[in-house]
C-alpha positions as CSV (number, residue, x, y, z in Angstrom):
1,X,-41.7,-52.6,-14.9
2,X,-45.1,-54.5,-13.8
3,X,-47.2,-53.8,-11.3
4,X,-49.7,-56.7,-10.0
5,X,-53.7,-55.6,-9.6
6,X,-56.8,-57.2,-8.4
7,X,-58.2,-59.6,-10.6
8,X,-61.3,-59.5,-8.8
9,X,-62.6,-56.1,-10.0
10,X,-60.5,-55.6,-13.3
11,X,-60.9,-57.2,-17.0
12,X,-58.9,-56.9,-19.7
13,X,-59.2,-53.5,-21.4
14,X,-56.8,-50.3,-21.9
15,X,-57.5,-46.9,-20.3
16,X,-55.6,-43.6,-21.9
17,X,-55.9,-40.3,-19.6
18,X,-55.0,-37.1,-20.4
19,X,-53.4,-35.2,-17.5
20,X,-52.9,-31.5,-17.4
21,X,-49.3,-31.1,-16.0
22,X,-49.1,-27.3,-16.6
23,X,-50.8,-24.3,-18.5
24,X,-48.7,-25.4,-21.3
25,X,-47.8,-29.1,-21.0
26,X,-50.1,-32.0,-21.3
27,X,-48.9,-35.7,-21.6
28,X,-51.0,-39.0,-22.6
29,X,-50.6,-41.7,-19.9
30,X,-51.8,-45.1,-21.5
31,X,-52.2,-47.6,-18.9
32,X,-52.8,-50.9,-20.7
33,X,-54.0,-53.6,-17.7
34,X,-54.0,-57.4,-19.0
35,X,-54.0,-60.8,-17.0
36,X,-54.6,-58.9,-13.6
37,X,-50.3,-56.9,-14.7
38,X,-50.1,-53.2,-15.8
39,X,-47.3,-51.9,-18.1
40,X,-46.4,-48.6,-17.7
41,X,-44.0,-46.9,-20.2
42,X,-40.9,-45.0,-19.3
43,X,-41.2,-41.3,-17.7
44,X,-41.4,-38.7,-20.7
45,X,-39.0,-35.5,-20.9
46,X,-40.6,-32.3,-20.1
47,X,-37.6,-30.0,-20.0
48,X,-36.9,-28.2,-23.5
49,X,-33.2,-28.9,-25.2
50,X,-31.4,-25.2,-24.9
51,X,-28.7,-24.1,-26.9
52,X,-25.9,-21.7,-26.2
53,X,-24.9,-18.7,-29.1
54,X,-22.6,-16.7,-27.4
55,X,-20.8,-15.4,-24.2
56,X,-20.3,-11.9,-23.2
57,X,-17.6,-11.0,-22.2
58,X,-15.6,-14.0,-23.2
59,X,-12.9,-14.3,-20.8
60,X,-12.3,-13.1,-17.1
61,X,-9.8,-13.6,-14.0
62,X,-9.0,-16.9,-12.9
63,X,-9.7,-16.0,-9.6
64,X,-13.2,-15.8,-10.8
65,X,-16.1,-12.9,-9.5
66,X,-16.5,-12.2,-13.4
67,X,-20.5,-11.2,-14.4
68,X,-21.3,-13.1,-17.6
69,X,-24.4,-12.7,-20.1
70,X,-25.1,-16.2,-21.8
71,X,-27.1,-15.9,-24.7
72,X,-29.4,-18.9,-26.9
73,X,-32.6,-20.3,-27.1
74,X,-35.0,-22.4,-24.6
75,X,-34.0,-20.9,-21.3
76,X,-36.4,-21.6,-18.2
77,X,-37.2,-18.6,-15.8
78,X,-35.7,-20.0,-12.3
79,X,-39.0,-19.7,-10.7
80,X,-40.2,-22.4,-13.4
81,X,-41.0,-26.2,-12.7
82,X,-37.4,-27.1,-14.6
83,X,-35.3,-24.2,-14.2
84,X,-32.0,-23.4,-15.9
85,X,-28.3,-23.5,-14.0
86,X,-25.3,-23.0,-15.9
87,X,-21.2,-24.2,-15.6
88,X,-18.3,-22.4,-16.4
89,X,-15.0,-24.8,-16.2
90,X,-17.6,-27.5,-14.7
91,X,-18.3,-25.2,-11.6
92,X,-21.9,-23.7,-11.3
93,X,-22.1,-19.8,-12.3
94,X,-24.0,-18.6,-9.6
95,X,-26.5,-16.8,-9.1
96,X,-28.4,-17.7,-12.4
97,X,-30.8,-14.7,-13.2
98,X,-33.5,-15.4,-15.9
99,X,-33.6,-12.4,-18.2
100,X,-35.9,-14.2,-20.9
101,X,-35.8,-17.1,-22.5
102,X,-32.5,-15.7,-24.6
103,X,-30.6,-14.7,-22.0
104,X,-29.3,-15.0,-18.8
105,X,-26.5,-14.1,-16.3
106,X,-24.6,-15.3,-13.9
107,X,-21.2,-14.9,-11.8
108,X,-18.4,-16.9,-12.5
109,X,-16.4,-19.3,-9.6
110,X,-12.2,-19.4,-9.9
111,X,-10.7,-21.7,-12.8
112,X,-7.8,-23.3,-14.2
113,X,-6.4,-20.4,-16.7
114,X,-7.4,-21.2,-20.2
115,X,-10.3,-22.0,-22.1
116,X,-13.3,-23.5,-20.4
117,X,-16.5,-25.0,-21.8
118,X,-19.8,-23.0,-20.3
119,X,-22.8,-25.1,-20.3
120,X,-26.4,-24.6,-19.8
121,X,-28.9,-26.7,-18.0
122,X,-32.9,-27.5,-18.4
123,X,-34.6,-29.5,-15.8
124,X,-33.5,-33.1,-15.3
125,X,-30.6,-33.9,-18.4
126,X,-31.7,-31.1,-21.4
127,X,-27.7,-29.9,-21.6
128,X,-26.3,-27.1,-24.1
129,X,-22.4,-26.9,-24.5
130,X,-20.4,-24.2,-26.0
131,X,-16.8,-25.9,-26.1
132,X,-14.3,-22.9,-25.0
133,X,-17.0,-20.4,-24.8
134,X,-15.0,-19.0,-22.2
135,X,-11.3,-18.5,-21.6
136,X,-9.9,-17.9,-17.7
137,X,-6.9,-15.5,-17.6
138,X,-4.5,-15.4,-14.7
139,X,-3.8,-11.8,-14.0
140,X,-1.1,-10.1,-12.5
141,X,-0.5,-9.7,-9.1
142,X,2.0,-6.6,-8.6
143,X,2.8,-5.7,-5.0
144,X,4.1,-2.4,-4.0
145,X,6.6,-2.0,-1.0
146,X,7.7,1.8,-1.2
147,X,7.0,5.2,-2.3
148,X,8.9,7.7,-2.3
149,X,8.9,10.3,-1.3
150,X,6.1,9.4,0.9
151,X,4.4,12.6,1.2
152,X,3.6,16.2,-0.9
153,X,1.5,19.1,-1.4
154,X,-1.6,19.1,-2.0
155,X,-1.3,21.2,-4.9
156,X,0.8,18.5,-6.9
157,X,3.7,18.2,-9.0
158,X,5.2,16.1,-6.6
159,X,7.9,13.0,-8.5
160,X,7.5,10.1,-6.7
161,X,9.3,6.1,-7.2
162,X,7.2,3.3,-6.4
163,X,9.0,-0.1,-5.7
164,X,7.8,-3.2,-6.2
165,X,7.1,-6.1,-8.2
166,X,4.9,-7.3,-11.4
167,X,4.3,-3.8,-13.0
168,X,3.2,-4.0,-16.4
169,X,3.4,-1.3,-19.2
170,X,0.2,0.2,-19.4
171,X,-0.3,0.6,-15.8
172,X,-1.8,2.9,-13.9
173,X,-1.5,4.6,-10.4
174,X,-3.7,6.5,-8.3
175,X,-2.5,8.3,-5.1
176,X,-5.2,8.3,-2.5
177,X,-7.5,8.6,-5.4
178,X,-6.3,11.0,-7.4
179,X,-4.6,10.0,-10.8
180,X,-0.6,9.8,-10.9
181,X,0.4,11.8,-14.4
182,X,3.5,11.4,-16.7
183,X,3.7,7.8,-15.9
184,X,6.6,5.6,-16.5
185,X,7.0,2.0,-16.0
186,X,10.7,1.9,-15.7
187,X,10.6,-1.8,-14.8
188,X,8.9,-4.8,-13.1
189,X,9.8,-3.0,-9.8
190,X,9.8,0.8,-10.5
191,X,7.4,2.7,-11.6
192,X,7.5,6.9,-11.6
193,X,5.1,9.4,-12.0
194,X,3.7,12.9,-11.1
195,X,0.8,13.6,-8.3
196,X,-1.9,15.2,-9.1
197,X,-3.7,18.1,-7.0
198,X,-5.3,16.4,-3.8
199,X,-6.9,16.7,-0.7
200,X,-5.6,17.2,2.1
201,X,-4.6,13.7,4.6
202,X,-3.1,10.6,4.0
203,X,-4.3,7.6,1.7
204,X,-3.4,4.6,-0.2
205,X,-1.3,4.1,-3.2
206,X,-3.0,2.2,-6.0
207,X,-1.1,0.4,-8.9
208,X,-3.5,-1.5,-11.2
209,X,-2.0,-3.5,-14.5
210,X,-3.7,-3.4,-18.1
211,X,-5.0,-7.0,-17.0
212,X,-6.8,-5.7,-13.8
213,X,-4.3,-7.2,-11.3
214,X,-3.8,-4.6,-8.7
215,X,-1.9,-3.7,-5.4
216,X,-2.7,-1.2,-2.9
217,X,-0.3,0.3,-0.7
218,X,-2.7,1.7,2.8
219,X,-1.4,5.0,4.4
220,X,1.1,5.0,1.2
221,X,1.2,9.0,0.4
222,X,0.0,12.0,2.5
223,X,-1.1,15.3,0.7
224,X,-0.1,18.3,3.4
225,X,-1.5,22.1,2.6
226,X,1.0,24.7,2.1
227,X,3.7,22.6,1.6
228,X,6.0,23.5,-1.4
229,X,8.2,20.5,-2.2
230,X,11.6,21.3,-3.2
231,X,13.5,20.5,-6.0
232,X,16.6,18.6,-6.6
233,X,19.1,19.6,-9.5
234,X,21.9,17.9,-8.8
235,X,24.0,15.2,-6.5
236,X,28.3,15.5,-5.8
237,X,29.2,12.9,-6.5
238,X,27.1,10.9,-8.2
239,X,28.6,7.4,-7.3
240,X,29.5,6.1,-4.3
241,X,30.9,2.6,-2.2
242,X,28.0,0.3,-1.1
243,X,29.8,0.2,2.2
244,X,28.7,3.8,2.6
245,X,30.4,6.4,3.6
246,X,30.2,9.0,0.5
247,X,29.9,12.9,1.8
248,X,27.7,14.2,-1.0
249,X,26.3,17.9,-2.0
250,X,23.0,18.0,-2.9
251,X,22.2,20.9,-5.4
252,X,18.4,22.9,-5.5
253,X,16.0,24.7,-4.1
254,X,13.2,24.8,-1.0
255,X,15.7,23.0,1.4
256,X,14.3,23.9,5.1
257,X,16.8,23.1,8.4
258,X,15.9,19.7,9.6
259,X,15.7,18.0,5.9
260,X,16.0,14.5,5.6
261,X,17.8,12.9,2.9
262,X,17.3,8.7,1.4
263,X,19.4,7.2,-1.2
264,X,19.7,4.5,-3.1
265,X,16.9,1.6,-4.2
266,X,16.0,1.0,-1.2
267,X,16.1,4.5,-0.2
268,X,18.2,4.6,3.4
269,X,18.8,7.3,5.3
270,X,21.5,9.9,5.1
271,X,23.8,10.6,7.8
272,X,25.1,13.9,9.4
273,X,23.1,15.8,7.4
274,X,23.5,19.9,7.3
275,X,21.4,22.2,5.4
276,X,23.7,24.4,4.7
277,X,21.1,26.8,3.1
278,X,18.1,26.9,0.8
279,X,19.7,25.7,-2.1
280,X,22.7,23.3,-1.0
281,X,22.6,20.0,1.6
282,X,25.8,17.5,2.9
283,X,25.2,14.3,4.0
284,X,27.1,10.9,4.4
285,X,25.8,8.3,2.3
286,X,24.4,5.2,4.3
287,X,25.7,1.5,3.1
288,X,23.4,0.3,-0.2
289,X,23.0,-2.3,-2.5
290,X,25.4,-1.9,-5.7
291,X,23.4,0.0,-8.7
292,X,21.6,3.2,-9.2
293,X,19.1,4.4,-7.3
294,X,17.3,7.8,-6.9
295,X,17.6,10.4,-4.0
296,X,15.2,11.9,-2.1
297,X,14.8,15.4,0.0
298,X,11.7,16.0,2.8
299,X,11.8,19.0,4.7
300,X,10.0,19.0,8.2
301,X,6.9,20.2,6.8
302,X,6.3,17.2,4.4
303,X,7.4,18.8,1.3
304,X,9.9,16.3,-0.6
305,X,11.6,16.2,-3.6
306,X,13.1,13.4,-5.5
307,X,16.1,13.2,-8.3
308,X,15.4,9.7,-10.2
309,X,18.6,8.0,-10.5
310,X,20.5,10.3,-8.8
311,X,23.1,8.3,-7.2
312,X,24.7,5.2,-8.2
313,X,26.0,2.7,-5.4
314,X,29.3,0.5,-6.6
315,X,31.2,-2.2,-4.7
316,X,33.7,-1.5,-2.4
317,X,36.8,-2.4,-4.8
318,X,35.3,0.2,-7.8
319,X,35.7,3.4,-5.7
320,X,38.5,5.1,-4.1
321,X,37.8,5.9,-0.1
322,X,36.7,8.9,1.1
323,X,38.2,10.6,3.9
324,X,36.4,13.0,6.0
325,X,38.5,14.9,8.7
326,X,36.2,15.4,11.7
327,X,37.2,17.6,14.6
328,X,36.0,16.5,18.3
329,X,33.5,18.1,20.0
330,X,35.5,17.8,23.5
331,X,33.5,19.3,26.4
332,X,36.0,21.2,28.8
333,X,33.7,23.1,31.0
334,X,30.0,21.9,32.5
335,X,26.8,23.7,32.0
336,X,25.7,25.9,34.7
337,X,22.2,25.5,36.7
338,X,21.1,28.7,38.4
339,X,17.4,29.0,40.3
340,X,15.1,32.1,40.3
341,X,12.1,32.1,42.1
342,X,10.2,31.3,38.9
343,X,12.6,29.3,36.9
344,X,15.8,27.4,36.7
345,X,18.4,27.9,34.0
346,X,21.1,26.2,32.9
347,X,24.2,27.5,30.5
348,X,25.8,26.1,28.2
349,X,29.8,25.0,29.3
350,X,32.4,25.2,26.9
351,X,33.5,22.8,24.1
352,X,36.5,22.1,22.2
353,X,34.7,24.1,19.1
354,X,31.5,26.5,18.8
355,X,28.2,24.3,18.8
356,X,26.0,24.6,15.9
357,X,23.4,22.9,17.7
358,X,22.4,22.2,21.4
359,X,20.1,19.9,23.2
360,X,19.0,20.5,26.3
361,X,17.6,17.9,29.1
362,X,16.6,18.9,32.2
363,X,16.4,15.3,35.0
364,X,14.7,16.0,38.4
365,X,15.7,12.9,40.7
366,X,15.7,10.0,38.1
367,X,12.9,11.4,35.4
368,X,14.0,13.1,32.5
369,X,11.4,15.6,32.5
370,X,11.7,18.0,30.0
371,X,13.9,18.5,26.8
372,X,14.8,21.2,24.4
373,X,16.5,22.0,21.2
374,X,17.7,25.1,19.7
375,X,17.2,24.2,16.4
376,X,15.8,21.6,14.1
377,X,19.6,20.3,12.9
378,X,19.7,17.4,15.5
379,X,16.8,14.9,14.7
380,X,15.0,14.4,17.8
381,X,15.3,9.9,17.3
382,X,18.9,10.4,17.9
383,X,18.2,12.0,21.8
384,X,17.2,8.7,22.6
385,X,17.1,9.9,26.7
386,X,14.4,13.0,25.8
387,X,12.2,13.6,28.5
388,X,8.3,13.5,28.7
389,X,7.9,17.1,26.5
390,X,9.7,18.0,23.6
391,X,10.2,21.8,22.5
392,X,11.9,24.2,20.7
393,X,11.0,27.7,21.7
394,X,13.1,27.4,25.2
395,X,16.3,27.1,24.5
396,X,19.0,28.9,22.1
397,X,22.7,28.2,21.9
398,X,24.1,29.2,25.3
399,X,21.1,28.1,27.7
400,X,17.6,26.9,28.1
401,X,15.0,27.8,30.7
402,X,12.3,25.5,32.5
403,X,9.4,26.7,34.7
404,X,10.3,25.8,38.2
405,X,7.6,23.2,39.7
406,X,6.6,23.6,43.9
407,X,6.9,19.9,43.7
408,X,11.4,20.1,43.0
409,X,12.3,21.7,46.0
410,X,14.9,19.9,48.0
411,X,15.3,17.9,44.9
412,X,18.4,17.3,42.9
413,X,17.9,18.5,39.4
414,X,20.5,18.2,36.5
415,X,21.1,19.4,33.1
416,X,22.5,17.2,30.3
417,X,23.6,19.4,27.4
418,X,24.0,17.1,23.2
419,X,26.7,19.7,21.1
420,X,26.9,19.2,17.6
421,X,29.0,21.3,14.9
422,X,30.5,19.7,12.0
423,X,29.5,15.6,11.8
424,X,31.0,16.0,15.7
425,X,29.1,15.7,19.3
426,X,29.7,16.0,22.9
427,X,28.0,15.7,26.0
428,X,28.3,17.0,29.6
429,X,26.0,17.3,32.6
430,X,26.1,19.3,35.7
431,X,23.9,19.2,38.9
432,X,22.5,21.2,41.5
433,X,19.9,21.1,44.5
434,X,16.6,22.9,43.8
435,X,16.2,25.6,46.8
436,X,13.4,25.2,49.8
């Protein structure tokens, strides 16, 4: 390109200057002036050609976040007039850190899975490529919806199912933090394994694949102390219709009054369940999806137990029905409300057989206020009308006793009595006026 100048003050005649651009780099400029026109030459290079050796590690998730090392020759600290960057895939690794003019590191974006050029960059156009010097991976992305059972001890040894999807052999699990032992990958949704000793509270539930891909369950298994889970040996029958309805006998050891019971893959509640002591539980099985599933017991202190594969739902067609005789629980004679200065009682009436288990709610005016139970065998979800307090240290089976409040006098109070006894229930109520 030409640049005019004054012809007044210039002859013909050729100037070279040396120009100090940096401690190191010093460039000839040779301006050669002629017939009043200078010629310039082109802009020189001063960035120096890298080259790229290797790339450590080689490969990383597709969804990027993965610290690399790029090692080679003519790398510029960052802080330098032409400093290095550096592409992964074509997207800038970033942050570039200058280790030394061998090495440096960087952080790579997401990528297409496969393998991806990585290139290095001095100043304005000096470009290195390794072709495939680095390979994205798509990892796994297993999700976990259950475990079961959902809590244990804290001293460990508890067997526990976790559902889901996208488990890999080779995976792992932690529960709330602590590693899950004898592991089993039973299949892309089922894996089983062993707690370990733990702390006391509740935590998440961690399944990581051999590829890194993880899932985390929150709030997925809670450690309680003092809690001895119990054991399951066996399950009468072992099959059962998917439309439910199956009265097993569950076989072991540890059972505790108020146990729950879950069957099946998907792990649904029991019905009518009766501890009939330590070592032996009935229950109705609830409607399931055909195939085997396992079986799980938790008492009411958190202790559970589970029996992989334990039960095995078929359709309808496959299985004989089952019939269970179930005799009424017919009330025939209301409760009875009496009044002390102190307290107000109320009996138990008669029904058509002897209660096993008795719920007692006392309603002043149109507030339940107060209910109790004489034992754990009725699960307190199925009293839907429970008053505002729940207890069971005021009742037994023939009557329950509340303090008398200043406040009830003149009021009408009643007493709403929940029998069960063998898979049967009945209710009755009586009422009465509190005393002025």
């Amino acid at each position: 390109m030409f640049r005019k100048t004054s012809m007044n003050s210039i002859n013909e005649r050729s100037v070279r200057k040396e120009i100090s651009v940096s401690a190191k780099v010093k460039i000839a400029i040779i301006g050669v002036l002629t017939l009043g026109f200078a010629v310039l030459p082109a802009a020189p290079s001063f960035a120096v050609a890298p080259t790229i050796t290797g790339v450590t590690p080689a490969s990383g998730s597709d969804a990027g976040g993965t610290a690399i090392t790029i090692t080679g020759t003519g790398f510029v600290d960052v802080g330098g007039t032409f400093p290095t960057s550096a592409r992964v895939g074509g997207r800038p690794c970033i942050p570039v850190n200058f280790v030394s003019a061998i090495s440096i590191t960087c952080t790579t974006q997401s990528g297409t899975a496969g393998a991806a050029d990585v290139q290095v960059t001095n100043g304005p156009g000096e470009v290195a490529t390794l072709t495939g010097g680095f390979t994205y991976i798509a990892i796994s992305t297993p999700t976990i919806t259950t475990v079961a059972p959902a809590s244990g001890s804290t001293a460990g040894g508890t067997a526990i199912t976790i559902t889901g999807t996208g488990f890999v052999a080779g995976a792992t699990v932690r529960v709330r933090g602590f590693l899950c032992t004898g592991l089993s990958v039973v299949s892309a949704t089922s894996i089983t394994c062993t707690t370990s000793a733990g702390s006391a509270g509740t935590g998440g539930v961690l399944v990581e694949n051999p590829d890194t891909g993880s899932s985390l369950l929150p709030n997925g298994f809670t450690y309680s102390a003092g809690v001895v889970a119990p054991t399951i040996t066996s399950v009468t029958p072992t099959s059962g219709s998917t439309a439910g309805g199956t009265a097993i006998t569950i076989t072991g050891t540890g059972f505790v009054t108020g146990a729950g019971v879950r069957v099946g893959a998907t792990l649904r509640a029991c019905t009518s369940v009766t501890v009939v002591s330590a070592t032996s539980i009935t229950c109705i099985t609830p409607s399931g999806t055909a195939g085997v599933g396992d079986l799980t017991v938790t008492n009411t202190d958190m202790g559970a137990g589970l029996l992989a594969g334990a039960f095995t739902y078929t359709t309808s067609a496959d299985v004989a029905p089952v019939v269970v005789a179930v005799a009424p629980m017919t009330p025939e004679v209301a409760p009875v409300i009496k009044f002390t200065s102190a307290q107000v009682t109320c009996s138990l009436g008669k029904y058509s057989q002897t209660p096993a288990s008795v719920v007692y709610t006392l309603v002043v005016g149109e507030d339940a206020v107060s209910t109790h139970f004489s034992n754990t065998m009725i699960p307190t979800w199925l009293v839907p009308w429970a008053g505002k307090t729940i207890d069971f240290g005021n009742a037994t089976s023939v009557s329950a006793t509340w303090d008398l409040q200043s406040a009830w006098k003149g009021k009408t109070v009643s007493c709403l009595t929940l029998a069960y006894a063998n898979y049967a229930t009945g209710s009755i109520s009586s009422s009465a006026v509190v005393p002025s």
